[in-house]
C-alpha positions in Angstrom: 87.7 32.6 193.7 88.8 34.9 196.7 89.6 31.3 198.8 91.3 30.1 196.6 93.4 33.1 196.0 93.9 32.8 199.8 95.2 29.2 199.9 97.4 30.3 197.4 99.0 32.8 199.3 98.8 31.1 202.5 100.8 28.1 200.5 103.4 30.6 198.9 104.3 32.3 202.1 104.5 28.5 204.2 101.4 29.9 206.7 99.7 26.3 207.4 98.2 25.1 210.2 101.1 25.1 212.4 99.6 26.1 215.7 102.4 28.3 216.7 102.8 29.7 212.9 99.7 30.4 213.1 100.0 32.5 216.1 102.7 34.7 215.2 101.1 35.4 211.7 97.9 37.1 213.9 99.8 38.5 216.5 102.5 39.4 213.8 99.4 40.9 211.9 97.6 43.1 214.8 101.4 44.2 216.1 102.0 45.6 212.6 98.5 47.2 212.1 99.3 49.3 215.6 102.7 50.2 214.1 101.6 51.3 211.0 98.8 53.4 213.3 101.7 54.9 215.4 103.7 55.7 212.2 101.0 57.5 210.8 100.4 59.5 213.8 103.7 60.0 213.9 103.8 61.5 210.3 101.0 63.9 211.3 102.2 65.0 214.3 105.3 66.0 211.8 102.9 67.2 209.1 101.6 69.6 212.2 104.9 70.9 213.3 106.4 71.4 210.0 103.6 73.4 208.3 102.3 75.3 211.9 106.4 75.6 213.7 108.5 75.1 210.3 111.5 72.9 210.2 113.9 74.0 212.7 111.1 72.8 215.6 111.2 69.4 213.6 115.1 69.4 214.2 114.8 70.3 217.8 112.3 67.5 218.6 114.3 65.2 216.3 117.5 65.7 218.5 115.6 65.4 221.5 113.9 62.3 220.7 117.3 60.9 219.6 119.1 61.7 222.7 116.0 59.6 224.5 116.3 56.8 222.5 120.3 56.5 223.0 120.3 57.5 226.8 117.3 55.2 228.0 119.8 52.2 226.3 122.3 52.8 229.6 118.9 52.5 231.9 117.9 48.9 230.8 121.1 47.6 230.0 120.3 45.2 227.5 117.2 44.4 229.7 113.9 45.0 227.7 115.4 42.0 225.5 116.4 39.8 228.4 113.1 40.2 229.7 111.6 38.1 226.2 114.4 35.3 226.6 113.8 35.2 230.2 110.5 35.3 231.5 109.4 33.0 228.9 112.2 30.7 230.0 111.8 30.8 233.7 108.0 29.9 233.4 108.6 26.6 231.3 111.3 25.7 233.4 109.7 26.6 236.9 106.8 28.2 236.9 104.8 30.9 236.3 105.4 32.6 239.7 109.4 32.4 238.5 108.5 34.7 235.6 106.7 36.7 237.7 109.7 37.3 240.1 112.0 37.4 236.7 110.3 40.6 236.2 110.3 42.2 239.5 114.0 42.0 239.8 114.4 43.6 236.4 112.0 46.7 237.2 113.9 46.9 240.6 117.3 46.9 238.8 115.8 49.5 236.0 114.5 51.7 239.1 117.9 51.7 240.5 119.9 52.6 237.9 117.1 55.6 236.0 118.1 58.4 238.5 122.2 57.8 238.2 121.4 58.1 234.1 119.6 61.1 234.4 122.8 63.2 236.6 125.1 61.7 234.1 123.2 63.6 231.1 123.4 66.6 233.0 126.7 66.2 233.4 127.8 65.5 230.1 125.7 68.4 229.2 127.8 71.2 231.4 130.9 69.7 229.9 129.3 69.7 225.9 128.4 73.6 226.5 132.0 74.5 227.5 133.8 72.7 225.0 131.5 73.6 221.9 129.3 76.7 222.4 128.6 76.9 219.0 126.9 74.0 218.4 123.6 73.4 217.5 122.8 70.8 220.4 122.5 72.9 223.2 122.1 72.6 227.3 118.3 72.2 227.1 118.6 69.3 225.5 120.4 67.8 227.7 118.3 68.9 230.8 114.5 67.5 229.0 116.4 64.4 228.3 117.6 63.9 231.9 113.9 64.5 232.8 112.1 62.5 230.4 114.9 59.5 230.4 113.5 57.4 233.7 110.0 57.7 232.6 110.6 56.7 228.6 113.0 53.8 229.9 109.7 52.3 231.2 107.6 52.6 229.1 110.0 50.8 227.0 111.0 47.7 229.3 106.7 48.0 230.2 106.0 47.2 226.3 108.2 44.4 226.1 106.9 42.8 229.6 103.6 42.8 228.0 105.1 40.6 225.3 107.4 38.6 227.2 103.8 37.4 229.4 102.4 37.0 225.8 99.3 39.6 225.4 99.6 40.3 222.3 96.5 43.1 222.1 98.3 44.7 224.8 101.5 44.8 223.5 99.7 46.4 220.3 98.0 48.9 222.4 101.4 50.4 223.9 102.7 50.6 220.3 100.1 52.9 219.4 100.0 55.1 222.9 102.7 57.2 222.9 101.9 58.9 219.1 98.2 59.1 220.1 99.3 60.5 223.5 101.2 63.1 221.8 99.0 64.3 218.9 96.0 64.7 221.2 98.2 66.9 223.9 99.7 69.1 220.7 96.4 69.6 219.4 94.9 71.2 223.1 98.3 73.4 222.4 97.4 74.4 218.9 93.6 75.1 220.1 94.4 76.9 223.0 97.6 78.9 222.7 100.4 79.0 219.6 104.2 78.9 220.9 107.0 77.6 219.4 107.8 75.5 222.6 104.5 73.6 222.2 105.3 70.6 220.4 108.1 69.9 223.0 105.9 70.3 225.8 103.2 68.2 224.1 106.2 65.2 223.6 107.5 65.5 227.3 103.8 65.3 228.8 103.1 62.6 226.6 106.0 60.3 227.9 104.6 61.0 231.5 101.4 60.0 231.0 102.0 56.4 229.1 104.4 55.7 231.6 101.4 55.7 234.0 99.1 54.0 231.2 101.8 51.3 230.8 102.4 50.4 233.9 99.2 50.0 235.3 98.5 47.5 232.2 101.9 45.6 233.1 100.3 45.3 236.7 96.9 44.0 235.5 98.3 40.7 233.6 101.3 39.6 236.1 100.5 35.9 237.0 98.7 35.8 240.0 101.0 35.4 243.0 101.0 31.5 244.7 101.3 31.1 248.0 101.8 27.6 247.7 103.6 27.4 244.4 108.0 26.8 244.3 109.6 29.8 243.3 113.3 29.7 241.1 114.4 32.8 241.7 117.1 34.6 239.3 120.3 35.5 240.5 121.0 39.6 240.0 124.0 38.9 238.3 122.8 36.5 236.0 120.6 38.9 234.7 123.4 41.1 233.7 125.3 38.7 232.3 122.8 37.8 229.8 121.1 41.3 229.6 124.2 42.9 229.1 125.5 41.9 225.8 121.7 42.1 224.8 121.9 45.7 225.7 125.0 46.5 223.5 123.4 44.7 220.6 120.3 46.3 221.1 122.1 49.8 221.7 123.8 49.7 218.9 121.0 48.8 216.5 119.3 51.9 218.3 122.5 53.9 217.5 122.5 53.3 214.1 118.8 54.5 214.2 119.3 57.6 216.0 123.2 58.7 216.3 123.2 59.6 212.5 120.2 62.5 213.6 122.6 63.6 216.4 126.2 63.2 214.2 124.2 65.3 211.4 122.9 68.2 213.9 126.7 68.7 215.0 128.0 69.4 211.4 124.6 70.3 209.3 121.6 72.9 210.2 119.0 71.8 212.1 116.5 72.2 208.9 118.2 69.4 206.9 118.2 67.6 210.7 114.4 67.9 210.4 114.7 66.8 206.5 116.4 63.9 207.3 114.2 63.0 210.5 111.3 62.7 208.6 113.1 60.4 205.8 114.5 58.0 208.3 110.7 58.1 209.6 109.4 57.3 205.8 111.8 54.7 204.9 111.2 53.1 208.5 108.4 51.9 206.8 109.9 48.9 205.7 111.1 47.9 209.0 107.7 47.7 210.7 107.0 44.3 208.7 110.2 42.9 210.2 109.3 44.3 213.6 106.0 43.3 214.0 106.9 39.4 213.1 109.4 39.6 215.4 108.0 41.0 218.4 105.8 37.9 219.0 108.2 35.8 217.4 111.1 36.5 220.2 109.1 34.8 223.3 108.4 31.8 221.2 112.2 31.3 220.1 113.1 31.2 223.8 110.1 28.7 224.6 110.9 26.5 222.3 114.4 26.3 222.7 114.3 25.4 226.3 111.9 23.2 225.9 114.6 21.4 223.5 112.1 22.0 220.3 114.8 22.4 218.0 112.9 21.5 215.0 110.2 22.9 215.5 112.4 26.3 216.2 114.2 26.2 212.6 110.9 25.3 210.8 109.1 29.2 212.9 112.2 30.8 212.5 112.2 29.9 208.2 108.9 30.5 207.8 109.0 33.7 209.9 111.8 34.9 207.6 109.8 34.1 204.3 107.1 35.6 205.7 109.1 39.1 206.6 110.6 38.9 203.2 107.5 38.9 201.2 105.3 41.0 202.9 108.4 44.0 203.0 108.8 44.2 199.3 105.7 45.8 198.3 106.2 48.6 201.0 110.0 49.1 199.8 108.9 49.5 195.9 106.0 52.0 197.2 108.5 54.4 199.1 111.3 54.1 195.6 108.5 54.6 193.3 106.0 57.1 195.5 108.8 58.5 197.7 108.9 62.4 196.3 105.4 62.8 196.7 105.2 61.7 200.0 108.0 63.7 201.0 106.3 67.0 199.3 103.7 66.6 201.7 105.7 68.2 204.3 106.7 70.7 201.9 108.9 71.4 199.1 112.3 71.6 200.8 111.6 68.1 202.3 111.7 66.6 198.4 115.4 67.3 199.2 116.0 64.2 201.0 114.7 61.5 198.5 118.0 60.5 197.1 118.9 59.8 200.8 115.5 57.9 201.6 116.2 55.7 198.5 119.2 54.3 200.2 118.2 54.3 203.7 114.9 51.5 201.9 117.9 49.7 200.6 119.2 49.2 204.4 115.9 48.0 205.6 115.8 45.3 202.9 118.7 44.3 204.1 116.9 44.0 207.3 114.4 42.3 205.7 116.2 39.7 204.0 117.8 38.8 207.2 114.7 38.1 208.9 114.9 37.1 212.2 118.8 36.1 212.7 120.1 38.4 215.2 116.7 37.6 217.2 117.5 34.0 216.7 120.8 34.8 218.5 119.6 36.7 221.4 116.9 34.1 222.0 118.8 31.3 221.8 121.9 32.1 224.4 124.6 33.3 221.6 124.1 36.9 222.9 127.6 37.4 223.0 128.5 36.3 219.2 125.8 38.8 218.2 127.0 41.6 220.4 130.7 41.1 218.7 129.1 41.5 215.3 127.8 44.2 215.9 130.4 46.2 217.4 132.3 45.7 214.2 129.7 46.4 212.3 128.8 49.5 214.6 132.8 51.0 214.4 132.3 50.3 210.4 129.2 52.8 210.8 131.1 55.3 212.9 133.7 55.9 210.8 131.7 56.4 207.8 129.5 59.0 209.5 132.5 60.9 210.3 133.8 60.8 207.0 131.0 61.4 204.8 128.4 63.5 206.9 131.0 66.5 206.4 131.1 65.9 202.7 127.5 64.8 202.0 125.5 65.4 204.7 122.3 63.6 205.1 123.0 61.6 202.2 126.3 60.4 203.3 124.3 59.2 207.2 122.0 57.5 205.1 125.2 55.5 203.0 127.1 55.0 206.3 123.6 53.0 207.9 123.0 50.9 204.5 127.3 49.3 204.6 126.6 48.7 208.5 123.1 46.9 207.5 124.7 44.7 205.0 127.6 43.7 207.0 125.7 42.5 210.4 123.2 40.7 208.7 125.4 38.7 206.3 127.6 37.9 209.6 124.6 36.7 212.1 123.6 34.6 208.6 126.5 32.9 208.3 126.8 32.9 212.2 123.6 30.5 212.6 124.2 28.0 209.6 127.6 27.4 211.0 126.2 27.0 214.7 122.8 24.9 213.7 123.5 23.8 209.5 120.6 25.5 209.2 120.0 28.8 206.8 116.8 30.9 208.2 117.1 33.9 206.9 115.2 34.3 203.4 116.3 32.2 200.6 114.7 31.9 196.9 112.4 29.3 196.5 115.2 27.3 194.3 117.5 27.3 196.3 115.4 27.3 199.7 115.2 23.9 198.6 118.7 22.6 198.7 119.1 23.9 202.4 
């Protein structure tokens, strides 16, 4: 009975005994089980500091954490997706030793660029101070994110080497780190002493330390160097040419994650900041599906395309996209139907942000319906068709934060990021069946057929 429940599934979501289907479905699989881990840290280490610190410490570390994940997109430049198209690239083409030295000249570019970041925060910061005083983002801010940037950029561009090289376990591993890293340093807090600056302390020595962690695991899997073995070497500036428009497509999908938080703390209180934090964390939810599939889906797009694969490309990238699709849908109609209740966890004023969760789910099935298209894009060399897709669909975002965050608050952020979602995934759709003929994002199974 229980098999052949399982062949039935395994036929309704297309997983057959395509090698390379095969593999993203378990690496897909372990990715999202070490996301849904991280998440749930994550959600206790909110639980913690909104019953122990209240909501206003939620705010502050939801600020900070936004400012990180905006400013350390200026220290990769686009780079920690380059790396997936590149390193995979340069080792079919070449050789292993030409991924290899793919990746050293991206960390030496990333190491070059960190400590010019890191003044320019500081400097914006002076200037923010002196022309609004009053607001709720203050010079602290500006300095721990100065200070944490370099060593958060890392970790990021070390995750996504350990993808790029394909270790999969790894790569799960540094998704779960820098949670675990930070509940078990605000727990010594809570044990040993009870200040109000402890759960930012506990988040800035937990970047530190998984930068080391990371970095020494990035070291441990590099291809052996050999002596003997030809080595294509990467122009700089062909890196940036490609990593570039990467980086503004990848920036502004990370805008749209985190400049709402930011855009809300300049006009609203920071307790509906730290209301709306721990939504955007909730309805995330739905997004770690998509994620997951695609993280070891993105070094196979590359391979196969320049190996000249192309139908074996469209056939991952559709069933990829079913796969996303069906396995989303029961986490979206869990948050609509259960979403009050987990909100009341974190207590009773938090309930007050359901309406906006309710639409921020809607966004992420967007996302999901999409599937893999604007990671079809990157992979693939239209980098710079994606990147103009989404700046339009980033200036559409903009514009309605500014409008409606004054009028609605949290849940006109949430409005503004569900239009945006919509409009960049239709786009990058249409983009690919009028490049290739081919549809991949998720169809119905009557009409899936007729394309």
């Amino acid at each position: 009975m229980i098999n052949s429940l399982l062949k039935r599934l395994k036929s309704f979501l297309h997983i057959d005994d395509d090698p390379i289907f095969l593999s993203i479905v378990k690496g897909g699989s372990l990715t999202l089980v070490a996301r849904v881990l991280n998440a749930l840290l994550l959600l206790i280490i909110n639980l913690f500091v909104a019953r122990l610190y209240g909501s206003s410490v939620v705010g502050v570390l939801a600020i900070v954490n936004s400012f990180l994940n905006i400013t350390f997109l200026f220290n990769l430049f686009g780079t920690n997706t380059a790396v997936l198209r590149l390193v995979p690239e340069y080792s079919t083409k070449y050789s292993l030793n030409s991924g290899r030295e793919v990746w050293m000249r991206i960390q030496k570019l990333v190491a070059l660029f960190s400590p010019l970041i890191s003044v320019v925060i500081i400097g914006i910061g002076l200037i923010w101070t002196h022309i609004s005083p009053s607001s709720e983002i203050g010079l602290p801010y500006f300095y721990i994110a100065a200070i944490l940037t370099p060593f958060f950029s890392f970790i990021k561009l070390n995750t996504e080497a350990l993808r790029a090289f394909f270790h999969t376990r790894l790569y799960a591993l540094a998704n779960i780190l820098p949670a675990l890293a930070n509940l078990v340093l605000l727990l010594v807090f809570i044990s040993v002493r009870r200040n109000q600056a402890d759960p930012l302390w506990a988040f800035s020595g937990s970047n530190i330390l998984v930068w080391m962690v990371t970095s020494y695991l990035v070291v441990s899997i590099l291809p052996h160097k050999n002596l003997g073995s030809l080595v294509t070497r990467i122009p700089y500036r062909e890196i940036l040419s490609i990593s570039l428009p990467m980086g503004i497509s990848f920036g502004i999908t990370q805008g749209m994650n985190y400049l709402d938080t930011i855009i809300l703390g300049i006009y609203r209180p920071e307790a509906e900041v730290g209301i709306y934090s721990t939504v955007v964390k909730l309805a995330a939810l739905t997004s770690f599906v998509i994620y997951s599939i695609n993280a070891v889906s993105a070094s196979k797009f590359s391979e196969l395309h320049f190996s000249e694969r192309s139908a074996d490309l469209f056939a991952l990238a559709k069933k990829s996209s079913n796969l996303i699709f069906w396995t989303s849908l029961p986490i979206l109609l869990v948050l609509i139907v259960l979403g009050k209740l987990l909100l009341g966890f974190f207590g009773s004023d938090f309930v007050f942000g359901y309406p906006a969760m309710v639409i921020l789910v809607c966004g992420q099935f967007a996302d999901a319906i999409g599937g893999s298209n604007s990671l079809y894009l990157d992979m693939t060399g239209s980098q710079n068709k994606l990147k103009n897709i989404m700046l339009a669909a980033f200036l559409l975002y903009i514009v309605l934060n500014v409008i409606l965050i004054p009028q609605m608050g949290m849940i006109g952020s949430a409005m503004a990021k569900l239009a945006s979602s919509i409009c960049w995934n239709l786009t990058a759709s249409l983009l690919i069946l009028r490049q290739t003929g081919n549809w991949i994002s998720y169809l119905p199974g009557f009409l899936r057929k007729h394309t």
